[in-house]
N, C-alpha and C positions, 0 to 999 in steps of 0.2 A: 492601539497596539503600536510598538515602539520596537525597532528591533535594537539589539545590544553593541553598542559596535566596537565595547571592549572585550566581546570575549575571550578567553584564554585559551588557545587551539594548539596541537600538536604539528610542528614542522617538519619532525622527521617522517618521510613518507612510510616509512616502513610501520610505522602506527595503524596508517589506515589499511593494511592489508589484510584483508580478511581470514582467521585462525580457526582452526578448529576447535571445535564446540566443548567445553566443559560440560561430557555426560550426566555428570551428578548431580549441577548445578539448573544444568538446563529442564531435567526431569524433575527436581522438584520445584522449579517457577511452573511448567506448564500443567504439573499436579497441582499446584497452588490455585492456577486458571482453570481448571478443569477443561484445558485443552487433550482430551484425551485421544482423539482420532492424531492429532498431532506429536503424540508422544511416540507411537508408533512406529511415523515413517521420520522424525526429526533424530530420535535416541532408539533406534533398536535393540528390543529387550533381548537377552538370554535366551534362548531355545531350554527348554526344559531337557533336561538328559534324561530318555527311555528307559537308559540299560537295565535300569532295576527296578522296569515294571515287569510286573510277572502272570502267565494267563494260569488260572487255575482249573484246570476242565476235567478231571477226571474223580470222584471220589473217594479215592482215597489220599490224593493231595486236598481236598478239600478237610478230610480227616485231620490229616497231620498240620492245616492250617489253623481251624477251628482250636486245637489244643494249642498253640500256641499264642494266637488270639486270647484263649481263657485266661493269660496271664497279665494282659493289658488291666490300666485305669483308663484307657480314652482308645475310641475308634473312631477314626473321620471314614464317612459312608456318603457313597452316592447313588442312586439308581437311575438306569436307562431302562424306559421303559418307550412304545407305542401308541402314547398320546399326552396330551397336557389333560387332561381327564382322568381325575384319579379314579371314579366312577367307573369307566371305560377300559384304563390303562392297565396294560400286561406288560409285567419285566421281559427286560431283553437282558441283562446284566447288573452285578454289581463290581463298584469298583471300593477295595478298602486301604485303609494304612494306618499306622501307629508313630512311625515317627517318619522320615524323611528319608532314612536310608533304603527302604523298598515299599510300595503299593503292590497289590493283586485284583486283577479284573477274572472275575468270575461269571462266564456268560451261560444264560439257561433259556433263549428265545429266540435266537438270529435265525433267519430264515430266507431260504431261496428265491428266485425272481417267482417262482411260484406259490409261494407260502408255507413250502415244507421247511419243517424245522431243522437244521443244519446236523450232523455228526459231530459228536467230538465235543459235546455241553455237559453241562450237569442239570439235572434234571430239576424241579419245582420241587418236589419229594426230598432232595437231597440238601437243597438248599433249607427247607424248613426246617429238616430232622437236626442238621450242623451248624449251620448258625440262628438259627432259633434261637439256645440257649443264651448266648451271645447279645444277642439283641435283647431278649428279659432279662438280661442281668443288668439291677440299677445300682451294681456298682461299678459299672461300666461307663463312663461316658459318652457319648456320642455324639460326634461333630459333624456338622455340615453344612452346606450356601442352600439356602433357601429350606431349610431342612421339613420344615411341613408339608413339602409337598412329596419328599421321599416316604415319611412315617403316614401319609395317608397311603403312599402304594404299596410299601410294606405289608400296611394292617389292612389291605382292600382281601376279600374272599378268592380271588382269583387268582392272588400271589400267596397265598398261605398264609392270610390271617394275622401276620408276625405283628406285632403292637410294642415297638423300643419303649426300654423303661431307662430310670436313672435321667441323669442330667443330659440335656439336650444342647448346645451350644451352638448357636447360628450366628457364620460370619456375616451374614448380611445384615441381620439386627445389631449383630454390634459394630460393623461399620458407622450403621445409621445412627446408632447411642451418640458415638464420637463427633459425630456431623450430620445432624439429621436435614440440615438442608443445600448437601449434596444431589448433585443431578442424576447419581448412576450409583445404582449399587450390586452390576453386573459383576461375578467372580472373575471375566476376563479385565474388565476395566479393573477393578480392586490390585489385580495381580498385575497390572503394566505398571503399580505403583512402586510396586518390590520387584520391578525390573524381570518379568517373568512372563511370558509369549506364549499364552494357550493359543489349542486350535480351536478353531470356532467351529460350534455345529454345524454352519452349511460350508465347513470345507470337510468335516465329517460326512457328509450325507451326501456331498456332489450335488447332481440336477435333478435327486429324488426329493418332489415338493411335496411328499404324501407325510397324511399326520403320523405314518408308523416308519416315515423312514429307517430309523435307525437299526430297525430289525436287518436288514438287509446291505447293512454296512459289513465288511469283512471285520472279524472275529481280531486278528492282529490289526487292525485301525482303530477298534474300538475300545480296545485293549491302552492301546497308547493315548487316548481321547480322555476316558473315562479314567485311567488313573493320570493323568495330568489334574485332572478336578478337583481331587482327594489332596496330590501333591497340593497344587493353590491352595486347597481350602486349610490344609493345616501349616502352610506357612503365614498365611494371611491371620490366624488363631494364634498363633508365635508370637505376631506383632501386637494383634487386637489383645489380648489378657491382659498384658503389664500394664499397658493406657489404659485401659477400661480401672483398670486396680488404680491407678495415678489418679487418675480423674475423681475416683468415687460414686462409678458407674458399676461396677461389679456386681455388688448388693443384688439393682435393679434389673440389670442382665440376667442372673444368673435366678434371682428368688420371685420374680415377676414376669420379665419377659420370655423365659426359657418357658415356666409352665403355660403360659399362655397358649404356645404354639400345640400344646395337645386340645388343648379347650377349646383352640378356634377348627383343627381340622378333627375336632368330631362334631362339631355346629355346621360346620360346612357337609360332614357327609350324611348328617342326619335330615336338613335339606329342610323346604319349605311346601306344605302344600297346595296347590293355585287351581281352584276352580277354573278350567279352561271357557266352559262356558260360558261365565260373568263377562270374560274377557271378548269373547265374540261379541257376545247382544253390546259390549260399551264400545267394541270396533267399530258396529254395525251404527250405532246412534251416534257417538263421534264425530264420523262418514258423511251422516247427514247432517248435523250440526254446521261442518266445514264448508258444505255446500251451501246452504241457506246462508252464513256467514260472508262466502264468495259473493254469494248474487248480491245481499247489500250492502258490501264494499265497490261492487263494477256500478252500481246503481246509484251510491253515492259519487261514485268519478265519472260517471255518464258513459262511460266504456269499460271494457273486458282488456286485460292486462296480467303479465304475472307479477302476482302478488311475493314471490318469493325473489324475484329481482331488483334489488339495493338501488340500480339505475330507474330503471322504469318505476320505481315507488318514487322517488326521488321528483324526477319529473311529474309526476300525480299532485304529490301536495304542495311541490315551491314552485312547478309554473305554472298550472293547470289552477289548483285550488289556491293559489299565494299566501301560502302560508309560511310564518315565520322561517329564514332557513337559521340552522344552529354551527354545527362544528364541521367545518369541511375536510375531507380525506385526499389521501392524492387520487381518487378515482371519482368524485365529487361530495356532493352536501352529505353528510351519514342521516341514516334511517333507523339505528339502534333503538333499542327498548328507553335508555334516555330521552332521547331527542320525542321519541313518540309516545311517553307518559307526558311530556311536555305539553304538545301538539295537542293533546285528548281534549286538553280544557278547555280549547280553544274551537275544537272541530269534534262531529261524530267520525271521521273517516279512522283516523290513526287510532280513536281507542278501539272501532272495528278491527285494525289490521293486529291491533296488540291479542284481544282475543283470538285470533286467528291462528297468530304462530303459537300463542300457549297451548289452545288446544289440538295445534299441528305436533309438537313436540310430544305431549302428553300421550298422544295415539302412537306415532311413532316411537318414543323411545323407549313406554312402559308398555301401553297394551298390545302392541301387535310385536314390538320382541320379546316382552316375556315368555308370550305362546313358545316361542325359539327355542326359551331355555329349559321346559320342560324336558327335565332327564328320561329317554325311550327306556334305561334301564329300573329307575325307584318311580318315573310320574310326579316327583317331585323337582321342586327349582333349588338351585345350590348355587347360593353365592362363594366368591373367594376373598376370605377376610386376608387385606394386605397390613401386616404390623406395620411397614417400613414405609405408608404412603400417605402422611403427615409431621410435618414437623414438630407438633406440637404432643407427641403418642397419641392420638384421635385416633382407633382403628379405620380404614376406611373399605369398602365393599366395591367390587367389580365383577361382570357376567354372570350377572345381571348386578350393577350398584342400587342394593337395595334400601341405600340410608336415603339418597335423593327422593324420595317419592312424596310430593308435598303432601301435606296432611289439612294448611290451613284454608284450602279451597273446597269447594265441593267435589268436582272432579277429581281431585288429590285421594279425597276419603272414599271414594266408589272404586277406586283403580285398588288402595288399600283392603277394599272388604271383598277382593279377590282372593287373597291369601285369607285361608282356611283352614279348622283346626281339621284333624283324620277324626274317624268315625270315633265314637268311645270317648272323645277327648276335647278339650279346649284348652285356647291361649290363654295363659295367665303372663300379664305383663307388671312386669315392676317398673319402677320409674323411678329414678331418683327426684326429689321435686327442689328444680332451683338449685340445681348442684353448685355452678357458676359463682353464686349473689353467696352463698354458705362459703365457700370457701374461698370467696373476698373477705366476709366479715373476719375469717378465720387471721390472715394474712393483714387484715389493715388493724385488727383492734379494736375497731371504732366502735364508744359506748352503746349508741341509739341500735345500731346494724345488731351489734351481738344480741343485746335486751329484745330487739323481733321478732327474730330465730328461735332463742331461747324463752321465749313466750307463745312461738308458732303464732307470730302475726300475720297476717297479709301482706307481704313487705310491699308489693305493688298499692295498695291501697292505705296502706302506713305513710309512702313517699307522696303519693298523691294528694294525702289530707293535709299533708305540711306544707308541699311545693304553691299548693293551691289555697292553702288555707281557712279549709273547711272543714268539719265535721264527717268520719268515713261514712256516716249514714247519708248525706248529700250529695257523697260524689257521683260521677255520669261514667256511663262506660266508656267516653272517651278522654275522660279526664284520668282515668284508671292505665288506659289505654298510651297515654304521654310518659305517665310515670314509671310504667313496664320498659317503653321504648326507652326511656333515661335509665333505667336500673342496669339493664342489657348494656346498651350503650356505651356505656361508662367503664367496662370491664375491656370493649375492643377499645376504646381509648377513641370514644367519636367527639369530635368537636362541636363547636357551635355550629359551623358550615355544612358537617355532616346531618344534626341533629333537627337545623330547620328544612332538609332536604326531603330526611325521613317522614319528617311531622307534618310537610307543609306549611311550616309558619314561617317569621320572617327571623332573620339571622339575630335581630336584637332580644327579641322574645325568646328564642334559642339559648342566646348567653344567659339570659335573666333567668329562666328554667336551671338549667348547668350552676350557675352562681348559687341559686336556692338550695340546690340537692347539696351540692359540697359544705353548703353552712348546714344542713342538718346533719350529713356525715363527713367531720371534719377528717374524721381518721381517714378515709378513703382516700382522700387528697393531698398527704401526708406519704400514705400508704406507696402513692402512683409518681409521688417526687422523689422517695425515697428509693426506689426501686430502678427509675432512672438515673437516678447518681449514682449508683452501685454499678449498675449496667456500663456506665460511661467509664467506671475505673477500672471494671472486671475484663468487659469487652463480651459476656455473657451473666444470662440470667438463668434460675434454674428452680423445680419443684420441691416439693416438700421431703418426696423422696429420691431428690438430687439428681432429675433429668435435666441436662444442660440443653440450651437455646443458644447459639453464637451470635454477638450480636455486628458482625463487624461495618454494619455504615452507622452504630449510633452515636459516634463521633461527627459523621459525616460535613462538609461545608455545606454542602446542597442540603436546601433547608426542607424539600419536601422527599428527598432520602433519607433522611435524619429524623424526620416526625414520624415515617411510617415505620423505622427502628423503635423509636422511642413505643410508639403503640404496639410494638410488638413484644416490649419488654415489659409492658404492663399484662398483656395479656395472656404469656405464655405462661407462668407461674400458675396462672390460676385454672386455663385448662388444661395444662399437662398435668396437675397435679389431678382437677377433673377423672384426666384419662386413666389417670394410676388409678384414682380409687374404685372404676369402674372396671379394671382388670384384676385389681385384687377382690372385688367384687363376684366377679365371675370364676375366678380360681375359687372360692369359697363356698360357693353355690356346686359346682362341679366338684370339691370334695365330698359335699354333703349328699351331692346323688350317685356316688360311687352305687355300682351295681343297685339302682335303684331300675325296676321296669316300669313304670310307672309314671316318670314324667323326665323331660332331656330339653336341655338349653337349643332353640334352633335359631334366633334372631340375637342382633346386638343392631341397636339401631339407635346413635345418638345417646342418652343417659339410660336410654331403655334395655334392659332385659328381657327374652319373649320364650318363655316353655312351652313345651307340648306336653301337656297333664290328662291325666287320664279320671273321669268325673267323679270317681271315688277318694281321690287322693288330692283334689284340689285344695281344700280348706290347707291340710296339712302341710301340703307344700307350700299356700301361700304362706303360711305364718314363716317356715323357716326360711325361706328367700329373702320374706323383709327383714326378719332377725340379721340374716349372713349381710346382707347388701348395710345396713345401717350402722353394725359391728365393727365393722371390715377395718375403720380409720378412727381416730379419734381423736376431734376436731372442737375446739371451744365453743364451735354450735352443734347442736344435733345435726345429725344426718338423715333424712325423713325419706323415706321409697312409697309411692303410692302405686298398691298392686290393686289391679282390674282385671277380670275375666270375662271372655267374649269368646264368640265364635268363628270369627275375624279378624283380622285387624284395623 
């Protein structure tokens, strides 16, 4: 390094004086950074103007709002209610608006430091009887941030049943459409973008940490709270439309992702049923499994130690046992799941400690919290399907994440055959099979791949008879086993380095593997050059039905920023496209079981679909599931679903 000693610098001191800040300029560099705790105190937003929110508490102003409302196309709606449990959750208020010149906060829960309900509300009665109408009207629109979790408390038994119809428009999913790999898609963050200063819940609620605080916030705070939300949520809808329209994301917003949000919050409150039982006796043997596992880990280190400490493991097998050390950290040698599948071949102690933590993990984070999540109210377990928590539209599951739960271990499928069909009834599961490898062939062309598919070959054992060059009746299951791991492989964009890691072979047999596959499927390799040259002129990649991917390091100089762009531009086309077909899948499936008693979507796990059917009615719903799910898209290969029923999972 060199320093420049021509530079060209400013003499007048008056240069160097430090100026006030360019508000506009500065808010969108550190939008740009998603420096957003800094937007805050660097450019202080706009205070929202109150004056024309409005508290609606009397009945007959609810009257004369409700007709006035009937003349709307769009209502942005929020609800406050007394818990994040929509199961659970009782309105405290709703806040409404139509355009920006006034919102109304209509409270019917607030309540005293004793739990009595406040004076001066509208009642539960009154709010079903006036704006009921309102809300089933689907030619009404309705807006709002996060809005599945309003329309499950709506439509819960406790708040009056309401179930909104008509178009549903959520700014947070279309935030996430525009930029799905943004880090915040909070309505306070979204709105410091458009220069706008909500209050935050806990300066709504003060130092009440209870799940129902908001019941007992004053009626004029909540008022001004709660239509601030409405205000962001429909200016944030102002901005998101026209971009959504520009981009080519509208379609997918509006004809995919909007219905979706009914299908996922009725899977969500229709719930899961989990033998509590199963879950004990596997706590209980687990328990001991961990123990017996203890004793022959101290017994291999000649002493007693915890096993859960990075240090003291550390010292076990690089002073004590001398074994290789690997990658070191600033707090010493690491002890990671790498370094100790390494270690295994070498020693019995690390593949002991590797069983250890899996099956330490496996107890704690499925069997002994699920017991947790059993609902006191259904007895069943109810996840929360997140749209917005994949970049790729992958739906993903939390409290309890129920797509994590491995299947290809033993313990995996025992933890699984906890969930259980109700009495009268079984799981019928669809599957899409090979969704991934289908909708490569679709995207690359490639003669041999489409001919497969459209033959219903093995494609796993097609790749491995050629890679290997033998006859499919010769191959070994591990030979099969190579071929699967290349087929997969090749869609995240694994390399050689990655592919002898997986395989355990050595990096030259790895390329020689890779080299074979791409001479039988030359389209693929076409497919994955051609998609990165686009990507490098576009700066994004996108699905079939025009989900964007942003790609901005696939330019990058740094060469291993730049290859994990590049793989992520090959692979997001094909599972976000994956994920569409899998949601218009289930849009399909759920128009076909409108008011059906008989059988209702309760799992989405991965390609899978999982109904709760009632044994009379199984046949028939499997045929139309697989029909709806294979319908749904139409792709120059088939699209194949293999539906199985069980009485578990």
């Amino acid at each position: 390094i060199r320093l420049k000693m021509n530079a060209e610098i400013p003499t007048d001191l008056a240069e160097y004086q430090v100026r006030e800040p360019d508000p506009d300029s500065l808010r969108e560099l550190l939008t740009e950074l998603e420096f957003f705790s800094m937007i805050s105190s660097q450019v202080p937003p706009s205070a929202i103007n109150t004056d024309s929110f409005t508290l609606v508490n009397q009945r007959g102003e609810l009257e004369k709002l409700a007709r006035q409302l009937a003349e709307t196309d769009q209502l942005v709606i929020d609800t406050e209610t007394t818990s994040l449990d929509t199961l659970a959750a009782e309105l405290v208020g709703i806040s409404l608006c139509v355009d920006s010149s006034q919102a109304w906060y209509l409270p019917c829960g607030h309540r005293d430091a004793e739990g009595n309900l406040l004076q001066d509300q509208l009642s539960l009665a009154d709010l079903t009887e006036l704006l009921g109408p309102l809300l089933l009207n689907d030619k009404i629109a309705k807006i709002g941030h996060n809005l599945k979790y309003d329309f499950a408390v709506l439509a819960a038994p406790q708040n009056g049943g309401l179930r909104m119809k008509g178009s549903l428009y959520d700014t947070m999913i279309g935030a996430w459409l525009l930029d799905p790999g943004r880090r915040s898609l909070k309505l306070d963050d979204l709105c410091l973008e458009l220069d706008l200063k909500m209050t935050s819940f806990a300066d709504a609620v003060g130092d009440d940490k209870a799940d129902d605080a908001f019941c007992r916030v004053e009626i004029a705070l909540a008022k001004d709270y709660s239509c601030e939300d409405v205000y962001g949520t429909l200016k944030l809808f102002e901005q998101l439309q026209p971009e959504l329209e520009r981009l080519g994301l509208w379609k997918l917003f509006s004809e995919v992702e909007a219905p979706t949000i009914i299908v996922l919050a009725d899977m969500e409150h229709n719930g899961v049923e989990v033998d509590v039982e199963v879950l004990k006796k596997l706590s209980t043997e687990f328990a001991e499994k961990l123990d017996q596992l203890e004793r022959d880990i101290f017994a291999g280190a000649g002493h007693s130690f915890n096993i859960n400490s990075p240090k003291q493991l550390a010292t076990v097998l690089f002073d004590e046992l001398g074994l290789p050390k690997g990658r070191k950290t600033k707090t010493g040698y690491s002890t990671d799941v790498k370094v100790l599948e390494k270690l295994s071949k070498k020693h019995d102690l690390p593949a002991g400690i590797l069983k250890f933590r899996n099956l330490a993990k496996l107890k704690s984070t499925y069997i002994d919290k699920l017991q947790t999540h059993v609902s006191s109210i259904s007895g069943r377990v109810h996840t929360s399907y997140n749209q917005t928590g994949t970049a790729t539209g992958r739906l993903s599951s939390s409290k309890p994440n129920l797509q994590n739960i491995p299947i290809r271990t033993e313990e995996g499928r025992r933890i699984r055959s906890a969930f259980v069909a109700a009495d009268g009834c079984s799981l019928l599961s669809a599957d899409y099979s090979q969704i991934d490898l289908r909708v490569l062939a679709h995207y690359s062309q490639d003669p041999a791949l489409l001919e497969a598919f459209r033959t219903d070959q093995d494609i796993h054992s097609r790749t491995a008879a050629e890679i290997f060059g033998v006859n499919e009746l010769l191959l070994t299951p591990d030979m099969r086993r190579t071929a699967k791991t290349i087929n997969f492989g090749i869609i995240y964009g694994m390399s050689a380095f990655g592919l002898a890691k997986s395989l355990d072979i050595s990096r030259k047999e790895a390329q020689s593997f890779i080299d074979s596959y791409f001479a039988l499927y030359p389209g693929i390799k076409k497919f994955m050059d051609e998609v990165i040259e686009q990507a490098r002129t576009d700066g994004y990649v996108t699905t079939l039905l025009g989900r964007r991917r942003q790609l901005p390091d696939i330019n990058a100089k740094n060469k291993n920023t730049r290859e994990f762009a590049e793989r992520t531009a090959i692979n997001s086309p094909i599972q976000g496209t994956a994920a569409d077909i899998l949601k218009l899948a289930m849009l399909k499936v759920a128009d076909e079981l409108t008011d059906s008693q008989d059988a209702k979507m309760i799992l989405q796990i991965h390609d899978e679909i999982v109904l709760e059917v009632q044994q009379d009615a199984l046949e028939t719903t499997g045929d139309m599931v697989a029909h709806s799910m294979e319908s749904v898209m139409e792709l120059d290969v088939p699209l194949k679903v293999n539906v199985d029923v069980r009485q578990h999972l």
